[in-house]
C-alpha positions as CSV (number, residue, x, y, z in Angstrom):
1,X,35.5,-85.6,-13.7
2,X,36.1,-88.6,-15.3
3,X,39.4,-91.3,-14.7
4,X,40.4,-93.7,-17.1
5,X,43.5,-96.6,-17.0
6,X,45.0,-98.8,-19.2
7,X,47.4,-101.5,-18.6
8,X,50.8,-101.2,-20.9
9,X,52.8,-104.6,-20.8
10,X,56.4,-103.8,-21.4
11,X,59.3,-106.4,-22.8
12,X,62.7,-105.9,-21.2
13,X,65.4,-108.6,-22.5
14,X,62.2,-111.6,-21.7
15,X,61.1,-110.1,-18.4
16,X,57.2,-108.8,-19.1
17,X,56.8,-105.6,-16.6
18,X,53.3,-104.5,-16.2
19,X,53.4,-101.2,-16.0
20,X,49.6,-99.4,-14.7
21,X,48.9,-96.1,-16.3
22,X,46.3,-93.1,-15.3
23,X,45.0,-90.5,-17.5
24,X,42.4,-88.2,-15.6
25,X,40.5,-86.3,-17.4
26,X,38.4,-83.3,-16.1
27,X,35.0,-82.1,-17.5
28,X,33.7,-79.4,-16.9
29,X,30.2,-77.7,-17.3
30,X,30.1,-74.2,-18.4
31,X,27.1,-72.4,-16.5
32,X,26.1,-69.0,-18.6
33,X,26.0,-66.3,-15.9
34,X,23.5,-63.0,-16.4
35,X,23.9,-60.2,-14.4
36,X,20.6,-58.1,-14.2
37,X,21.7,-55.1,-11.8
38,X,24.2,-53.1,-13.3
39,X,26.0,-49.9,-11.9
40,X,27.8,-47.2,-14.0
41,X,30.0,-44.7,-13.4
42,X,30.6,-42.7,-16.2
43,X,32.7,-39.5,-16.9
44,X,32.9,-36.5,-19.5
45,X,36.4,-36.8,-20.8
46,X,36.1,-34.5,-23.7
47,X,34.4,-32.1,-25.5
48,X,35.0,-31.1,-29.3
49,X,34.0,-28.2,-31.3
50,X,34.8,-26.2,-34.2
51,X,37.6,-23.9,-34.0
52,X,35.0,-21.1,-35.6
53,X,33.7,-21.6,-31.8
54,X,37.1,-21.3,-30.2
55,X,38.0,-18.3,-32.3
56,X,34.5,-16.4,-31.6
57,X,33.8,-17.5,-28.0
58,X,37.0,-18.3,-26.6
59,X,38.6,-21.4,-24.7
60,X,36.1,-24.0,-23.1
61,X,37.3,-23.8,-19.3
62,X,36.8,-27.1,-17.4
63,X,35.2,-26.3,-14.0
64,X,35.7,-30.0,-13.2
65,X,32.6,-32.2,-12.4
66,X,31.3,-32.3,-15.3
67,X,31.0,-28.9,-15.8
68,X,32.5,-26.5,-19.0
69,X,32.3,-23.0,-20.2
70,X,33.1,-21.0,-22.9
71,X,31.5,-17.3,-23.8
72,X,28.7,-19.1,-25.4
73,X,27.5,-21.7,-23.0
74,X,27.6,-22.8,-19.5
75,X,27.1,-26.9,-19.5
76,X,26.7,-28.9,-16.9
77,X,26.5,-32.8,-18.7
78,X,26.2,-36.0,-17.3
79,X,25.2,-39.7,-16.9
80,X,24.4,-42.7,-15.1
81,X,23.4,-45.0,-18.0
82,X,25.3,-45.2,-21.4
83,X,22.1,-45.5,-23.1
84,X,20.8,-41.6,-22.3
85,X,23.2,-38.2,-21.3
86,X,21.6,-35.4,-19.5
87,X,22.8,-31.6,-19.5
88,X,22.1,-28.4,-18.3
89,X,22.7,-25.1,-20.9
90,X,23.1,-22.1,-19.6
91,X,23.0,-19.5,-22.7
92,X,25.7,-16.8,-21.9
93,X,25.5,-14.5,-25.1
94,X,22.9,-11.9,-25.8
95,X,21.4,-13.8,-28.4
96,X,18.6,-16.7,-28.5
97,X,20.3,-20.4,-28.5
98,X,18.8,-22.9,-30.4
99,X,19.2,-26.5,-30.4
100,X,17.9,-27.7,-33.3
101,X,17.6,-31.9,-32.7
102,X,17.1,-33.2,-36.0
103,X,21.2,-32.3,-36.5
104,X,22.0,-34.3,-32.9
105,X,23.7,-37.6,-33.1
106,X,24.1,-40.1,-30.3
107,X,27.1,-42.7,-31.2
108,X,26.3,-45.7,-28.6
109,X,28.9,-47.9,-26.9
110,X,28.7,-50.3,-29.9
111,X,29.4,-47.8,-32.2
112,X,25.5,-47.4,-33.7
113,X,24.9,-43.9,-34.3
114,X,21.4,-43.0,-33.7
115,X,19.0,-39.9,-34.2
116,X,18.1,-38.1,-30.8
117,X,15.2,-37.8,-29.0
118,X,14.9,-35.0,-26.0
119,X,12.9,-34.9,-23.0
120,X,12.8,-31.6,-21.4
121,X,13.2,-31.7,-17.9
122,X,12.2,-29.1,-14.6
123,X,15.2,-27.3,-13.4
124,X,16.4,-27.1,-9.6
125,X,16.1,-23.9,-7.5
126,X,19.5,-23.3,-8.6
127,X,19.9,-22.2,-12.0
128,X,17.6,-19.2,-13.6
129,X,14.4,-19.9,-15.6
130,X,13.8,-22.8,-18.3
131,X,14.4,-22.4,-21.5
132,X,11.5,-24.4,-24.5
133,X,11.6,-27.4,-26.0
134,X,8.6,-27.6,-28.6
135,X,5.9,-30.2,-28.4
136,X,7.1,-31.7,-31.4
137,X,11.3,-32.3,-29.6
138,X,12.6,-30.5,-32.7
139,X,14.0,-27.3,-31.3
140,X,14.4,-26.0,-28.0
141,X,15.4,-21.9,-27.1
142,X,17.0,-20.6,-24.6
143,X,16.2,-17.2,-24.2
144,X,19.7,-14.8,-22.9
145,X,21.2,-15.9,-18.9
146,X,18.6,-18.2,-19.2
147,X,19.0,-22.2,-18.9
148,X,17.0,-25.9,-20.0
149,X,17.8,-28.7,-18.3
150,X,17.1,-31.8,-20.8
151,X,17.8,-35.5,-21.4
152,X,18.8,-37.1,-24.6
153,X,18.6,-40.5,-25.8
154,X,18.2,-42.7,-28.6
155,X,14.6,-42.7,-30.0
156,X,12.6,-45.4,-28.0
157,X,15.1,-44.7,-24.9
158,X,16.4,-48.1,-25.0
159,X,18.5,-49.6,-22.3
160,X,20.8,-52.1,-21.5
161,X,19.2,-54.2,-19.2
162,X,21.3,-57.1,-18.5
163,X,24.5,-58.5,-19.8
164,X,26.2,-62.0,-19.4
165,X,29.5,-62.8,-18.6
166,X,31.3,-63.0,-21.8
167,X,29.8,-59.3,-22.3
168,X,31.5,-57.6,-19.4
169,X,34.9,-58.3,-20.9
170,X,36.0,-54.8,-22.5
171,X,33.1,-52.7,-21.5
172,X,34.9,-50.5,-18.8
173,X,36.4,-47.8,-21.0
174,X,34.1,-47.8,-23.6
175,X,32.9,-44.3,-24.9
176,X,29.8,-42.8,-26.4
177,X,29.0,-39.2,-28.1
178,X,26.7,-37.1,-28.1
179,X,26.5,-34.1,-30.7
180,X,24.8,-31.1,-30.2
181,X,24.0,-28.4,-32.9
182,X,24.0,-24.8,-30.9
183,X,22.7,-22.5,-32.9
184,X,23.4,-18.4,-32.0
185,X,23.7,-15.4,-34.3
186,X,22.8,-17.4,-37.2
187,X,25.2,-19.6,-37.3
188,X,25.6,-23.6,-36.0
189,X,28.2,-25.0,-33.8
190,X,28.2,-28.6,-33.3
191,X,29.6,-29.1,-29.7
192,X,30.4,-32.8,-29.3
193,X,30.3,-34.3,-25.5
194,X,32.4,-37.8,-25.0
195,X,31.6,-39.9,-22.3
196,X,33.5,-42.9,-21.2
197,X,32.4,-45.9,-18.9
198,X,35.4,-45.5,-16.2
199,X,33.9,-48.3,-13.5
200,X,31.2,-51.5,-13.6
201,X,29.7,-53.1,-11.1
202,X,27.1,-56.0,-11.7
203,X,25.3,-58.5,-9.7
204,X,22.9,-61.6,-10.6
């Protein structure tokens, strides 16, 4: 803070008045502030397909939780970070479903859309057998009432490992996608999974 006078003399009709005048003036320092430990909640809030998929395998029921199904697929999709998604496919048709990757898109919080990359991951006691993911991450089957648990993320899994202050402004609502190309009976349905940042909490 800094405080700063002047002395005004003043005429009135030969009398000289001197009048003291104060002018603070504050300064302040602006401190940039990082928070490294970051907390997300984040919720499915929609899902989109085509309405060949609607027409074909009916409506897609929300079980709540995260959890939707249709006459094609059981999903069970979720996150902690905005950076990756992870879901669990249940096939329910008497058909082989394919995901094939190289179609999946992941649309980050900043809007970049990105190519996916899939990490195939060991199911809990509750759901039936694992379905394949190839070696090379380009396909994975899922072979009739069978289901695959897997994560998907950019390539490179990148994450968001800090932000400062000006960053949090704005981020609590923001949404990413991911698309997912199910493939059954020949034909592709892209089913596409939003997920929006509903809470924040960071610390230094």
């Amino acid at each position: 803070m800094a405080l700063w006078a002047k002395v005004t003399l003043i005429s009135l009709g030969g009398l000289v008045v001197t009048a003291l005048t104060f002018s603070v003036w504050f300064v302040f320092q602006v401190v940039p502030i990082y928070f490294e430990y970051l907390s997300w909640t984040i919720e499915v809030t929609k899902i989109e397909r085509p309405s060949q998929a609607e027409s074909r395998y009916g409506t897609l029921r929300n079980l709540g939780r995260g959890q939707f199904e249709d006459d094609l697929v059981k999903i069970d999709a979720g996150t902690k970070d905005p950076m990756e998604a992870f879901f669990v496919l249940t096939n329910k048709t008497e058909y082989d479903l394919n995901i094939d990757w190289r179609r999946a898109k992941f649309v980050d919080i900043y809007r970049r859309t990105h190519p996916v990359a899939v990490m195939p991951l060991q199911l809990s006691f509750e759901y039936p057998p694992e379905g394949h993911t190839r070696d090379d991450g380009m396909l994975t089957e899922i072979k009739p009432a069978h289901s695959a648990r897997i994560r998907v993320s950019p390539p490179g899994r990148p994450q968001i490992r800090g932000l400062w202050a000006w960053e949090m402004w704005g981020i609590e609502g923001k949404t990413l996608k991911v698309s997912l190309p199910l493939q059954v009976e020949g034909k592709s349905y892209d089913y596409v999974f939003t997920f929006q940042i509903a809470r924040l909490k960071a610390s230094m």
